[in-house]
N, C-alpha and C positions, 0 to 999 in steps of 0.2 A: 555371776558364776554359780552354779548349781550346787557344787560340790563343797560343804562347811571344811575351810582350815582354821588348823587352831593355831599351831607355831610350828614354823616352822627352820630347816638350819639349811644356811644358804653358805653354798662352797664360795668363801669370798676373797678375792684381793684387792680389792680397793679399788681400780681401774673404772675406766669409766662405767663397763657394760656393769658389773655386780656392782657398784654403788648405784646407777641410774637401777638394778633391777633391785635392791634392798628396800626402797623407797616405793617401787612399783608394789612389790609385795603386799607391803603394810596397806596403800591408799588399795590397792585390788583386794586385796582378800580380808581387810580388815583383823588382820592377824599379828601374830608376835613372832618376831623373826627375828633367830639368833644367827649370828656372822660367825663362821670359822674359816680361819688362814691356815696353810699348813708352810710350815716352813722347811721345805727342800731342797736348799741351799741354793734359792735361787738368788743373795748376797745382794737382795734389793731392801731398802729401807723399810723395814715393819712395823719399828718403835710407834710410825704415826699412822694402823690402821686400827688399832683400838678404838684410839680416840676419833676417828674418823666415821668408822661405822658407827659409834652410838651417838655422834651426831647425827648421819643420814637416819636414825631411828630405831636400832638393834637394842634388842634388850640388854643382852649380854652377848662377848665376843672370846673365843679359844681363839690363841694363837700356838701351834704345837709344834714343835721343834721334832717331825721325824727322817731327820736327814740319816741315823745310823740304821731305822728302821728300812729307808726308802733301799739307801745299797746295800743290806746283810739280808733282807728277804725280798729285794725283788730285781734291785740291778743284780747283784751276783748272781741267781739263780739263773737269768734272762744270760746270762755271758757266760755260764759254765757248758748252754747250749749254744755257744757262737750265735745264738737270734740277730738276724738282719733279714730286715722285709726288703724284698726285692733288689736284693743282692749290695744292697748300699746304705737302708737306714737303719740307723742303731737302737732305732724306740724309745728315745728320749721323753717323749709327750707322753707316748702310747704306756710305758711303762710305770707312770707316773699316776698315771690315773684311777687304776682299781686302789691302789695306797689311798689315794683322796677319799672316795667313796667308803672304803672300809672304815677311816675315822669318822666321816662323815654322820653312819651308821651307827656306829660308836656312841659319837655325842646324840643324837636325835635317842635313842634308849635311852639313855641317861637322863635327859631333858623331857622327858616323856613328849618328844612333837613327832607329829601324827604326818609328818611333810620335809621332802628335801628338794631342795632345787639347786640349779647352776646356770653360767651363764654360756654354755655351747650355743652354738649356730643348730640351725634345723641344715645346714649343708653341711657340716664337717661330721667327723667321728668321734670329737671325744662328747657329743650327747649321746651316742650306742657305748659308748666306754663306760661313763661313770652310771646310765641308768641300768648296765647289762648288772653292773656290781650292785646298786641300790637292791634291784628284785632278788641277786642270788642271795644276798644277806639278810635280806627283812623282807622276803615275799609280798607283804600287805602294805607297804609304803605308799602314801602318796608320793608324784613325783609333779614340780612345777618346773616345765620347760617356758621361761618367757619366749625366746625366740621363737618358738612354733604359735603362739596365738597369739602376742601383742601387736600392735598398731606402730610401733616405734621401730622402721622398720629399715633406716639408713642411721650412721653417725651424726647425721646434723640434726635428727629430731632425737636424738638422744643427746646429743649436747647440750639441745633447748631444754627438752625436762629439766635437765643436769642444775644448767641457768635458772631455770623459772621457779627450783627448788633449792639454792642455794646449797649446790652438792659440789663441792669441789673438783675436779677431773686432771688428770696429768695430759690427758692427750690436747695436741695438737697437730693442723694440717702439718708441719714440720715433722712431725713424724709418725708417716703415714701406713709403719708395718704392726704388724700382728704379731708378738713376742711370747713364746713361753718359754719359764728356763728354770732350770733344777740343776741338782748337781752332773746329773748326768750329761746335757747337754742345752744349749739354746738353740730356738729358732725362729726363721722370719719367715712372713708371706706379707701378701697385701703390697701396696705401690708400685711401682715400675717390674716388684718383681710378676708381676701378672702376667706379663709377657714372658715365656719363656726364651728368649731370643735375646732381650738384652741381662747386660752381665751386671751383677750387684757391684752397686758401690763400696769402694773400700771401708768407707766411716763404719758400715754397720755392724760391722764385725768389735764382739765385746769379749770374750777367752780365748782369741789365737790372735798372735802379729802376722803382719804378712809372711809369708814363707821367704819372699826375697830381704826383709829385714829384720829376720831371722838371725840370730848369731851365725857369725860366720866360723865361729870353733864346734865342731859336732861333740855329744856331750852322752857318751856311756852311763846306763845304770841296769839294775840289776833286779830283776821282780821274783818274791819267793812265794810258792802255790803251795796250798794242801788242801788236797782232796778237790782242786776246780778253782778255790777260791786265793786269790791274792793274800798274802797276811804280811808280806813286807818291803820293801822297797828301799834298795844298798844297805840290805841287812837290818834296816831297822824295822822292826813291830810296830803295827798301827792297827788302831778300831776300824773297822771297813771304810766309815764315812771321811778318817782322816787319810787313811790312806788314796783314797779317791779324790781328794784336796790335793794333793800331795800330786798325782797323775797329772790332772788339770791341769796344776802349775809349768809341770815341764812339759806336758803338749803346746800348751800354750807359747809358751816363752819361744818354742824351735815351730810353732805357724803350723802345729799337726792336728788334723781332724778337719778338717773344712770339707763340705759336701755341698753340691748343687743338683736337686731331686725333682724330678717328677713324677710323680706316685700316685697310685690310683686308691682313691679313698673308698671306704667299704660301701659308702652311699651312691659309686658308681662314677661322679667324675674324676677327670685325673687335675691335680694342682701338685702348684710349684712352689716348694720351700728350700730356702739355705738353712744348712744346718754345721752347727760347731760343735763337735762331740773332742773332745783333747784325749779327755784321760778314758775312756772308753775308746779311744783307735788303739792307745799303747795296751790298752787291756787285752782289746781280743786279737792282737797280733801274739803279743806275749801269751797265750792261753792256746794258741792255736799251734804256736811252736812246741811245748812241752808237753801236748798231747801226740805232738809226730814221733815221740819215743816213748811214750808211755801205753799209747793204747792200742790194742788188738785192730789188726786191718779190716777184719769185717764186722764186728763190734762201732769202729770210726764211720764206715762204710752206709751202714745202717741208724748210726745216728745222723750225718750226716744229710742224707735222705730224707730225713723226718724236718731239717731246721724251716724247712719253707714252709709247710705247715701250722710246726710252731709259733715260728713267727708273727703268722699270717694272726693266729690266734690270740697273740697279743693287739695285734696293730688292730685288730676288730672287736676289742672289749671282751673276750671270752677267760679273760684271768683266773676268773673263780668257776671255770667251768669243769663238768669230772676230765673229760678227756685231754685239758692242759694238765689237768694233776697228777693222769694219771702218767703222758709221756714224761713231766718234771722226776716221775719216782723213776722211771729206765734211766734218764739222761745222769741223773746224777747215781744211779748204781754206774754209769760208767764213766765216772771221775773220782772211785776210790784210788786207784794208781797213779792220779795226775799231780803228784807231790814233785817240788824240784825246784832248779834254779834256770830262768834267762835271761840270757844280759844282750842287750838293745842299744841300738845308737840311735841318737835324735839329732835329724840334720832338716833345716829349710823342708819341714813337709811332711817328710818322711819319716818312717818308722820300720828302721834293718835289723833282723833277728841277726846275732854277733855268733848266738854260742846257745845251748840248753844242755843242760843235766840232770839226771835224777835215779836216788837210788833202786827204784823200780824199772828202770829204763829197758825197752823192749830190744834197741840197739845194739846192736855185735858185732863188732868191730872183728873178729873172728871169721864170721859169716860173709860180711860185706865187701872184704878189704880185697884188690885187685892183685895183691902179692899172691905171694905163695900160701897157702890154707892145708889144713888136714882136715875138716870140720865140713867140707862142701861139696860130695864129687859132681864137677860138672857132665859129667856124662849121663849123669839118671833125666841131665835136661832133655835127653833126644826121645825117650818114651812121652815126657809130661807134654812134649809138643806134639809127639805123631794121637795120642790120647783125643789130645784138643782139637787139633786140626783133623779128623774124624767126620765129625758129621761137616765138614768143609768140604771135606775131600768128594763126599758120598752126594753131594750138593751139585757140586760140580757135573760130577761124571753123569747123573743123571738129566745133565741138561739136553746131553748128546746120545 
């Protein structure tokens, strides 16, 4: 390698690819390589990567607990603009990833290393994800992608390193998916599901029951917003991260949030992943309903219009870009009115807006109502139609 490292901080969970690449590091670059874990509530055991990595060789290891960080500045923000890349995914991974980098960053300053790496694929996105965040944050970073130049280039010659180094590994051919999970959401690829044509197995599903063994009693609750974001759930106050505990729990329990995706990756092909998002389907149902009387029709109109974009610029690493920041400063100047209550039933699946209120509410039952009104005259409708129907009219006639 041409290029002198000195230390560097590797985004690490313990799995096989970042232990097999902790080890790689140190024998390739002869260098000092710290392990940081971020802990996103993805409720998998962590007590034993400490100890883990500074066996595989890590000088030192951060293990960071930012689950209130991960939903108070970047799920909430991402759901206050209804974000869904291609009409169905919720950016669970995608969302998750400039947070990593940002600490990432973080620690490498602090530690004065001159190097970060991770263990993405040269074929998926989150290496444009985490290295778009690396250059916005620290310009002059090195950055070590193992997957783009090593030799280790299937699972089973990374097992044997694994092996022939005495690295511990959880994987086995038994289970054969690709998992990431935070609080926001988990998901799979890899095995049978490569095929998009056959149906995922029931086992692999870990935060939602089946939909059909579901409770069979539907179970009302109540979600209260201010200004976009959630703050409490059947009236009670919670910290963002608890309250999104709290979502999970009863998506889960009633089998809601399950998705089967095929999506086209920023690197050009399209793959297929299951995804279990619980408390993020009740979120942006509930978020979507209380904006139907809170916000202005072409204000909604116009942001709306923008979310595919947005999104887009999530799902492509562009998080810390100006032009995500600067649609985040529009979208949330139009959720100062979105304050209120909606109450939701959770049946097998599903997730039924019941009811929303709010004392800004744009709703007028005055205006609306099919009785008798003094507030409406229906007769100024016959101008606002012959107005519009205008260049219709004049469309026509000139055909002939």
């Amino acid at each position: 390698m041409s290029e002198k490292i000195n230390k560097v901080v590797l985004a690490y969970s313990g799995g096989l690819d970042t232990s097999v690449i902790l080890r790689w590091l140190i024998e390739t670059y002869d260098c000092e390589v710290i392990a940081f874990s971020a802990d996103l509530g993805q409720e998998e055991e962590l007590d034993t990567v400490e100890e883990k990595a500074l066996k595989t060789g890590a000088s030192k290891v951060y293990i960071d607990d930012l689950k209130e960080e991960f939903i108070k500045d970047f799920v909430f923000p991402a759901f206050r603009a209804n974000a869904i890349y291609e009409s169905q995914y919720l950016l669970g991974t995608s969302i998750a990833r400039p947070l990593i980098a940002k600490r990432q960053i973080e620690i490498a300053n602090i530690e004065e290393a001159d190097s970060v790496s991770h263990g993405a694929t040269g074929k998926g996105n989150d290496q444009v994800r985490f290295e778009l965040g690396y250059y916005a944050l620290k310009p002059d970073i090195k950055i070590i992608a193992p997957w783009r130049i090593w030799n280790l280039t299937s699972r089973t010659a990374l097992m044997a390193f694994a092996e022939s180094h005495g690295i511990p590994v959880p994987s086995t051919p038994k289970n054969p998916y690709s998992t990431d999970r935070n609080m926001l959401h988990i998901s799979y690829e890899g095995g049978i599901l490569e095929d998009p044509w056959k149906t995922p197995p029931e086992d692999i599903y870990i935060l939602t029951v089946s939909p059909q063994n579901a409770p069979d009693q539907a179970e009302e609750i109540e979600m209260t917003f201010e200004k976009g974001n959630p703050v409490a759930v059947n009236n009670k106050t919670m910290s963002p991260a608890t309250l999104f505990k709290e979502l999970n729990r009863l998506g889960g329990k009633h089998g809601i949030g399950r998705a089967d995706i095929v999506e086209n990756r920023f690197v050009g092909m399209k793959s297929r992943g299951i995804y279990e998002t619980p408390g993020g389907t009740i979120l942006r149902t509930a978020h979507i309903a209380l904006e139907s009387i809170t916000m202005d029709r072409e204000v909604m109109h116009l942001r709306d219009s923008l979310i595919p974009r947005y999104a887009e610029m999530i799902y492509n690493g562009f998080w810390f870009s100006p032009e995500r920041e600067l649609m985040q400063t529009m979208i949330d100047k139009t959720q100062e009115n979105v304050s209120g209550l909606v109450r939701l039933k959770l049946y097998k699946g599903s997730c039924q807006v019941l009811g929303r209120k709010a004392d800004y509410s744009l709703y007028s039952e005055d205006f609306a109502t099919f009785e008798d009104d003094r507030v409406y005259r229906q007769g100024d409708a016959d101008g606002f139609i012959r107005l519009n129907a205008l260049r219709l009219r004049i469309r026509e006639i000139n055909k002939h």
